[in-house]
ZAMIMAR-833575 format. One record per residue (C-alpha): residue in one letter; x negated, y, z. Coordinates in pm, 1 decimal, always signed. Layout:
N
<node residuo="a" c1="X" c2="Y" c3="Z"/>
...
This chain:
203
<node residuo="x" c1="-8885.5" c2="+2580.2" c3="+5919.0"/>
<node residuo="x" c1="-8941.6" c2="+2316.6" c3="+5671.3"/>
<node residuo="x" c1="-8819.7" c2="+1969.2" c3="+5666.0"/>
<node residuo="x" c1="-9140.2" c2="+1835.2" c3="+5759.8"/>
<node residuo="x" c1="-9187.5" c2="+2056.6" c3="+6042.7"/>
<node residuo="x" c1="-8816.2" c2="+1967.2" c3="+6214.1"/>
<node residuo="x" c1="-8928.0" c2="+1533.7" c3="+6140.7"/>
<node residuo="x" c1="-9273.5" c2="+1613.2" c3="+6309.0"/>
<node residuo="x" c1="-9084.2" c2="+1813.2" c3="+6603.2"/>
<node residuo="x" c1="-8829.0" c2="+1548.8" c3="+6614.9"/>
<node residuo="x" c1="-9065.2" c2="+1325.3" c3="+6646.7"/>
<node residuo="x" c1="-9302.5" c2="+1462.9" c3="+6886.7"/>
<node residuo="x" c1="-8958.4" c2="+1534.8" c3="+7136.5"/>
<node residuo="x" c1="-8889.7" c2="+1158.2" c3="+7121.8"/>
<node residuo="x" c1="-9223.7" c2="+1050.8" c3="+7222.6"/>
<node residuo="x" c1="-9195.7" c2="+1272.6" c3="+7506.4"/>
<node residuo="x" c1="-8856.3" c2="+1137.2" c3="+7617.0"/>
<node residuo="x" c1="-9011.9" c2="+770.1" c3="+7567.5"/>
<node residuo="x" c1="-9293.6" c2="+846.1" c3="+7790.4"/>
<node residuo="x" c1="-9072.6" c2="+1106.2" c3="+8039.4"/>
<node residuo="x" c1="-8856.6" c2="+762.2" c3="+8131.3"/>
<node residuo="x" c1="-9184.8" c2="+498.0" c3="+8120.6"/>
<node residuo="x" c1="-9336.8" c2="+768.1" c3="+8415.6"/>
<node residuo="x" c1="-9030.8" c2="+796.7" c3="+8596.2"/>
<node residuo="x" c1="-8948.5" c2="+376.1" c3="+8600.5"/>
<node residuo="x" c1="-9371.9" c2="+411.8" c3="+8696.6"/>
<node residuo="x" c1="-9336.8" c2="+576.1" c3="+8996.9"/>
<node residuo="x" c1="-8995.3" c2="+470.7" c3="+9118.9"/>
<node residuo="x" c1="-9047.0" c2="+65.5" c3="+9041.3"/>
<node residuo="x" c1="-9382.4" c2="+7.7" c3="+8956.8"/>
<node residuo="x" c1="-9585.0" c2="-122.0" c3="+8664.8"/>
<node residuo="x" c1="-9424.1" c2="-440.5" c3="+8665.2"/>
<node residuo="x" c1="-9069.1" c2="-313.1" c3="+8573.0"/>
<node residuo="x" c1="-9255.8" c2="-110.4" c3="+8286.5"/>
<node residuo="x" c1="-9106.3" c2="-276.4" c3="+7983.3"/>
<node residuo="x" c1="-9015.7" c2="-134.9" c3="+7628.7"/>
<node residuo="x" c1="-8636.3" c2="-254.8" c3="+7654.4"/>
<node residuo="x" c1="-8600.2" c2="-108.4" c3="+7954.2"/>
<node residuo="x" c1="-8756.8" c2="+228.4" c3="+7831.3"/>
<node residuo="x" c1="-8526.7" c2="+194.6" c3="+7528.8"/>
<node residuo="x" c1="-8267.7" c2="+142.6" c3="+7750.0"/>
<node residuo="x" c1="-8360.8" c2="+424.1" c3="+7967.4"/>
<node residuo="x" c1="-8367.0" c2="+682.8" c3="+7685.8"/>
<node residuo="x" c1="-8040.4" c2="+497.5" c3="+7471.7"/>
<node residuo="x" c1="-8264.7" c2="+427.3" c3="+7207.7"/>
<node residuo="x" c1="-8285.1" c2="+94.1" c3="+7026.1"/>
<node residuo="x" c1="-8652.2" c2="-65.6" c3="+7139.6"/>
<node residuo="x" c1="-8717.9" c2="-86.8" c3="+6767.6"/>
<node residuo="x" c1="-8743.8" c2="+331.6" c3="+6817.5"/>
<node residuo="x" c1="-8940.8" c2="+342.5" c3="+7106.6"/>
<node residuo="x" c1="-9222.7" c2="+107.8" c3="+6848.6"/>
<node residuo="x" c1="-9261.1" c2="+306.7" c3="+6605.7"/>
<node residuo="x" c1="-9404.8" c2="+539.8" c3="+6880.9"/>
<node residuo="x" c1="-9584.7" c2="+277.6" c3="+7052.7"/>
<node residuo="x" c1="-9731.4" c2="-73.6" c3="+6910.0"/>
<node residuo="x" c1="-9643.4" c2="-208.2" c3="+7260.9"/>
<node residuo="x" c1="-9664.7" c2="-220.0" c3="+7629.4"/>
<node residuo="x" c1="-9984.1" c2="-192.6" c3="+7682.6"/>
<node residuo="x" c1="-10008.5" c2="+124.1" c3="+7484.8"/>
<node residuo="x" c1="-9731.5" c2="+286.8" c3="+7647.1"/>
<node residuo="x" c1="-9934.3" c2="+196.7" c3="+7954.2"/>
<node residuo="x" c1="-10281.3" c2="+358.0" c3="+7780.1"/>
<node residuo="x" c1="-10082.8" c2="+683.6" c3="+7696.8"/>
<node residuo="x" c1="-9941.2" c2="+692.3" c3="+8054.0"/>
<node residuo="x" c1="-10291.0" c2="+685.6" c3="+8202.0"/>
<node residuo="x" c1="-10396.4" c2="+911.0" c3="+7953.4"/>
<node residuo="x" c1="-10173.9" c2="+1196.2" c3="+8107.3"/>
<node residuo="x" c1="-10267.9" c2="+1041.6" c3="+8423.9"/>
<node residuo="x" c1="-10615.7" c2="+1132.0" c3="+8403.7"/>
<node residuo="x" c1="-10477.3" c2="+1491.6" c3="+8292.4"/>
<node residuo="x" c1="-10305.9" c2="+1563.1" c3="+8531.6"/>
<node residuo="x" c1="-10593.4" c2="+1448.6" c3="+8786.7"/>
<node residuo="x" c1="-10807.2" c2="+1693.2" c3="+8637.1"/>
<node residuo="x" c1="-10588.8" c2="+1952.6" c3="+8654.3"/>
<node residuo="x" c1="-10530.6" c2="+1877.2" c3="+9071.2"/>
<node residuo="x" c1="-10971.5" c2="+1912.8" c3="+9026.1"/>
<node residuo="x" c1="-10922.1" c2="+2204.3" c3="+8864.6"/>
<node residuo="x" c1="-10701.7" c2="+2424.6" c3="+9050.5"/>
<node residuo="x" c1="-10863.7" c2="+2267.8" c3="+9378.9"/>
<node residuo="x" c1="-11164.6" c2="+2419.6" c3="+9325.7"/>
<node residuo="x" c1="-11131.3" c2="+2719.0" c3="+9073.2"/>
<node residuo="x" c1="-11217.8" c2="+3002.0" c3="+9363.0"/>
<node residuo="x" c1="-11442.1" c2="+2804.4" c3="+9554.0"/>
<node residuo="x" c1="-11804.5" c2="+2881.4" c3="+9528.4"/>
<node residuo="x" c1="-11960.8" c2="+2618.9" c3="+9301.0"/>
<node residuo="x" c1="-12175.8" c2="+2467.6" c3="+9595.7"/>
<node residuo="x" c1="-11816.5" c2="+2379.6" c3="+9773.1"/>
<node residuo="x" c1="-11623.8" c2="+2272.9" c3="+9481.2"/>
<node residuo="x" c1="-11735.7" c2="+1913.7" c3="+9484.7"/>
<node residuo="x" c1="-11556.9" c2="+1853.1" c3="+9852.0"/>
<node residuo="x" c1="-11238.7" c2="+2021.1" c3="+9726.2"/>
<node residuo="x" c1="-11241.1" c2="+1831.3" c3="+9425.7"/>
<node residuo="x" c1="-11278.6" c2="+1526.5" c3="+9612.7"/>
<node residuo="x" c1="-11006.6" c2="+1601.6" c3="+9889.7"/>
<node residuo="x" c1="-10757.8" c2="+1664.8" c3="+9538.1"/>
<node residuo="x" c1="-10860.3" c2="+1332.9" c3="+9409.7"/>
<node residuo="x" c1="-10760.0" c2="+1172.4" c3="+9757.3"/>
<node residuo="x" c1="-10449.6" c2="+1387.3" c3="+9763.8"/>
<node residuo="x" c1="-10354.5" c2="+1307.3" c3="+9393.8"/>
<node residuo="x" c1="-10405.0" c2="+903.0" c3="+9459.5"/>
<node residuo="x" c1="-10155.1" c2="+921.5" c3="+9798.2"/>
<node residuo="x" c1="-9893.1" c2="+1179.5" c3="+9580.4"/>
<node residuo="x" c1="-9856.6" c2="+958.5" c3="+9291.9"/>
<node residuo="x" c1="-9961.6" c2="+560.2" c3="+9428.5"/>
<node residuo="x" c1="-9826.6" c2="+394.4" c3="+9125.4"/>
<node residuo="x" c1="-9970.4" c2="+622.2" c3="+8869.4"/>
<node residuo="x" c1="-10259.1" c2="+620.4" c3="+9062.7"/>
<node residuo="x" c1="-10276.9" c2="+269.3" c3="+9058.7"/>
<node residuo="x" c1="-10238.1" c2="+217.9" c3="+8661.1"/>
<node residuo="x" c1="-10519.8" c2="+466.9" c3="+8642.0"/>
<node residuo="x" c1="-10760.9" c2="+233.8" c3="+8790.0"/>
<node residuo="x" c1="-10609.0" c2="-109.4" c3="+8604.8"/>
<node residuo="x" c1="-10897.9" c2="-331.0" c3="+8538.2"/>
<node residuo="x" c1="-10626.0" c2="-521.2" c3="+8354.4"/>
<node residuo="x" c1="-10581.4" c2="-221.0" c3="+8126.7"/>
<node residuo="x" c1="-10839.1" c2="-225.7" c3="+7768.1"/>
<node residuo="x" c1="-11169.8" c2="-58.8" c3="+8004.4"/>
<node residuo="x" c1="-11306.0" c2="+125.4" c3="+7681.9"/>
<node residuo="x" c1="-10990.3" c2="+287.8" c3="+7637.0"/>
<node residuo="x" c1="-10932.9" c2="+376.7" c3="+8002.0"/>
<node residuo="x" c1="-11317.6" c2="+492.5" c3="+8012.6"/>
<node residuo="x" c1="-11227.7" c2="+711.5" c3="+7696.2"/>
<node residuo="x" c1="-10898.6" c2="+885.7" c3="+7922.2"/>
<node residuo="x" c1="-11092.1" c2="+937.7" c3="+8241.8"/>
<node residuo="x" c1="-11389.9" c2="+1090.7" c3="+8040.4"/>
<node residuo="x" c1="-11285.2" c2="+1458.5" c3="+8098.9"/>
<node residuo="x" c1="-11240.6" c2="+1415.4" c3="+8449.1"/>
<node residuo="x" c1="-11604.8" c2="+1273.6" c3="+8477.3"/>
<node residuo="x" c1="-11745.3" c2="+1523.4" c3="+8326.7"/>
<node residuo="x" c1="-11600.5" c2="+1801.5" c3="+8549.1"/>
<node residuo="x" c1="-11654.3" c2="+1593.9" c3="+8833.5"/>
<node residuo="x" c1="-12026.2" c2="+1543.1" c3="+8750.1"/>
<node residuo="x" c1="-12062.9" c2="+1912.4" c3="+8689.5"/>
<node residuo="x" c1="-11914.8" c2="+1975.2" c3="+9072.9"/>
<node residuo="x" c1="-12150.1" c2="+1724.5" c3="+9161.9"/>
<node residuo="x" c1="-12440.1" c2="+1903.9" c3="+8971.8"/>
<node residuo="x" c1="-12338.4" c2="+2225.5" c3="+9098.2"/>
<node residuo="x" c1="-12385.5" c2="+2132.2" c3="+9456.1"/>
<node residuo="x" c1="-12680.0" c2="+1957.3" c3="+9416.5"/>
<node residuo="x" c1="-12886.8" c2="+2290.5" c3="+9230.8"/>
<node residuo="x" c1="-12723.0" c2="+2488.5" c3="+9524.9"/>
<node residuo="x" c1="-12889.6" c2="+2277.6" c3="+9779.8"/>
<node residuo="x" c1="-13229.0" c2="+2206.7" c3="+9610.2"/>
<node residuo="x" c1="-13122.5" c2="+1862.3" c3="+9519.6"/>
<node residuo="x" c1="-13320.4" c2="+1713.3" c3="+9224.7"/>
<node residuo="x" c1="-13056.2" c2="+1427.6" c3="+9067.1"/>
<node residuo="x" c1="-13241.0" c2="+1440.4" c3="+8742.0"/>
<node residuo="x" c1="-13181.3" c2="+1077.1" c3="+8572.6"/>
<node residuo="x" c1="-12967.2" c2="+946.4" c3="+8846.3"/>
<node residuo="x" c1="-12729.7" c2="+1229.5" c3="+8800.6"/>
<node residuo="x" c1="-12483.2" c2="+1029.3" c3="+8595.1"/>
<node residuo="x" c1="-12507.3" c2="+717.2" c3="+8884.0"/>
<node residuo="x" c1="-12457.1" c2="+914.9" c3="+9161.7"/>
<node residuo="x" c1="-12141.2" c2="+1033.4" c3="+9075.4"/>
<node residuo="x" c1="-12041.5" c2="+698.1" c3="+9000.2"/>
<node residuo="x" c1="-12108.8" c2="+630.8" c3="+9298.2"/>
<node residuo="x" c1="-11904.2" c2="+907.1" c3="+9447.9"/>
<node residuo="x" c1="-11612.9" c2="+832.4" c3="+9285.2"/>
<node residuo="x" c1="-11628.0" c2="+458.0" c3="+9364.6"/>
<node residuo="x" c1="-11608.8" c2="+598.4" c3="+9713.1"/>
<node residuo="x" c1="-11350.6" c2="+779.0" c3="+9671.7"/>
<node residuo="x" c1="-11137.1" c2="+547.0" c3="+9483.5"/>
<node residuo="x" c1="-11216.6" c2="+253.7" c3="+9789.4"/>
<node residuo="x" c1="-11111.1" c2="+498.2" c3="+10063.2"/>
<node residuo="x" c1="-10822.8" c2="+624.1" c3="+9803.8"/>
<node residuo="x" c1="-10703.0" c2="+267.0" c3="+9813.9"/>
<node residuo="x" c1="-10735.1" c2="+192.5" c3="+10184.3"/>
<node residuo="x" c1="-10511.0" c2="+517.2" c3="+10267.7"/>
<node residuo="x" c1="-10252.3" c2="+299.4" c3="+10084.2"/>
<node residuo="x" c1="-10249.1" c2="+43.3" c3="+10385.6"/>
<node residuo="x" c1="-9989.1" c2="+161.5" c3="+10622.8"/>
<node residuo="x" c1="-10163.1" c2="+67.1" c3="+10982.3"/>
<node residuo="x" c1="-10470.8" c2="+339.5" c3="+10792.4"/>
<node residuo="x" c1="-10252.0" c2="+578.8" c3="+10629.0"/>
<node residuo="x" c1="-10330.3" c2="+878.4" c3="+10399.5"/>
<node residuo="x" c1="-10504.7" c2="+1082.2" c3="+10670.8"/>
<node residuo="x" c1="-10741.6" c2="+917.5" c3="+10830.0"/>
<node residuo="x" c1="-10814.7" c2="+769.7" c3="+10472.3"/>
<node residuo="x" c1="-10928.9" c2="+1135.2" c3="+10352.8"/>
<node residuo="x" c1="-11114.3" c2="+1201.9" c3="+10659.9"/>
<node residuo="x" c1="-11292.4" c2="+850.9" c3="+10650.1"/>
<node residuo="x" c1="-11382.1" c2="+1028.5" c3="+10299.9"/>
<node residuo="x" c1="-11517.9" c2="+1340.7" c3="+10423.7"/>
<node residuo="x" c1="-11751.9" c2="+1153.6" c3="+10682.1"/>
<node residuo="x" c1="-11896.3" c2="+914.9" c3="+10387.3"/>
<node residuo="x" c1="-11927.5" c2="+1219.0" c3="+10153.3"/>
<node residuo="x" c1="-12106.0" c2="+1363.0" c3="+10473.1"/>
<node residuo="x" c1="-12365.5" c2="+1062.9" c3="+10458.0"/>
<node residuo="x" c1="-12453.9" c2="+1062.1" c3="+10130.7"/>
<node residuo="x" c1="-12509.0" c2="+1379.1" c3="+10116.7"/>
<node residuo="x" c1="-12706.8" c2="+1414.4" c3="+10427.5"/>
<node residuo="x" c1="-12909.9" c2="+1121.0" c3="+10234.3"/>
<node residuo="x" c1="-12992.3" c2="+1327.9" c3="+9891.9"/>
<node residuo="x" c1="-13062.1" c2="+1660.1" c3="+10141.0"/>
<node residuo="x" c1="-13270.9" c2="+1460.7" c3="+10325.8"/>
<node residuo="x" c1="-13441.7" c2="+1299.6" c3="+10031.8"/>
<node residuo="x" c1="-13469.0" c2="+1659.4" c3="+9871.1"/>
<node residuo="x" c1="-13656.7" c2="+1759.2" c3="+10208.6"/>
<node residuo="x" c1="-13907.7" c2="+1423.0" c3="+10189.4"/>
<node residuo="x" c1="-14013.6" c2="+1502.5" c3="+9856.4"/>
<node residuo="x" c1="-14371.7" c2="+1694.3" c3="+9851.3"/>
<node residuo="x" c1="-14390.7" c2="+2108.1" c3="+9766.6"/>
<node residuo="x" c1="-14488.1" c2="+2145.8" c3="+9430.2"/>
């Protein structure tokens, strides 16, 4: 192994003990007790350390919702992997209302509008993407034409998600009934494009 190789390993196992701690004090404390001293602290390195792996806060914060957004698509993933493709779209979205009440905090930073929005856009990209394909997928299954709108309408799904996502966070609502209040607007809308699809004249 050359010497380059061990600094570049070195390296590379310090950032993940930097950003091992910043999840952890995430999840336990909450954003607000996110600091680089205390990270520093956390690991016994000097904060001086911890910068020269991240410019600052608020991209420790970026790389945190970076894995985030991984690990979201990953829930997505394994959800629906052997699922028929016109069901993986309700899976998905059951994982995605599973993964916000599992990990609140994370969850939370994810969906920062404090947090730089090209950057965040940039981290949530892959899970878009797949999402949009479940979306697609059930759509061609059910003779749903989404053509232009295709890119809208999963906005649109996934700002429902993420409102019912943060009422299950409201203790008199709760997780459940949160998720099933999600099922029976995913119900609408898609009783809405079916019903459009059905409206539209043969040929």
């Amino acid at each position: 192994m050359t010497a380059n190789t061990r600094r570049e390993r070195a390296r590379e196992s310090n950032r993940s003990r930097i950003l091992d701690a910043a999840l952890q004090i995430l999840e336990s404390e909450g954003a607000s007790a996110l600091t680089i001293r205390r990270v520093a602290g956390d690991v016994e390195y000097t904060a001086p350390v911890v910068y020269q792996h991240f410019a600052g806060k608020e991209a420790l914060l970026l790389a945190l919702i970076m894995l985030g957004f991984e690990d979201l698509r990953t829930d997505l993933e394994r959800s629906a992997a052997q699922a028929p493709e016109a069901e993986r779209f309700r899976l998905a979205a059951r994982a995605y209302m599973d993964f916000a009440q599992r990990r609140p905090e994370l969850y939370l930073l994810m969906n920062d509008g404090g947090v730089d929005s090209a950057e965040r856009g940039r981290a949530a990209g892959a899970v878009i993407a797949l999402t949009q394909g479940y979306l697609e997928a059930w759509a061609s299954a059910n003779g749903v034409g989404l053509g232009d709108a295709a890119a809208e309408t999963n906005e649109l799904v996934w700002g429902t998600l993420h409102g019912m996502a943060s009422l299950g966070q409201i203790a008199s609502i709760g997780h459940e009934h949160a998720a099933q209040l999600a099922e029976r607007a995913l119900d609408t809308l898609t009783f809405g494009w079916l019903r459009g699809a059905l409206d539209q004249p043969a040929g």
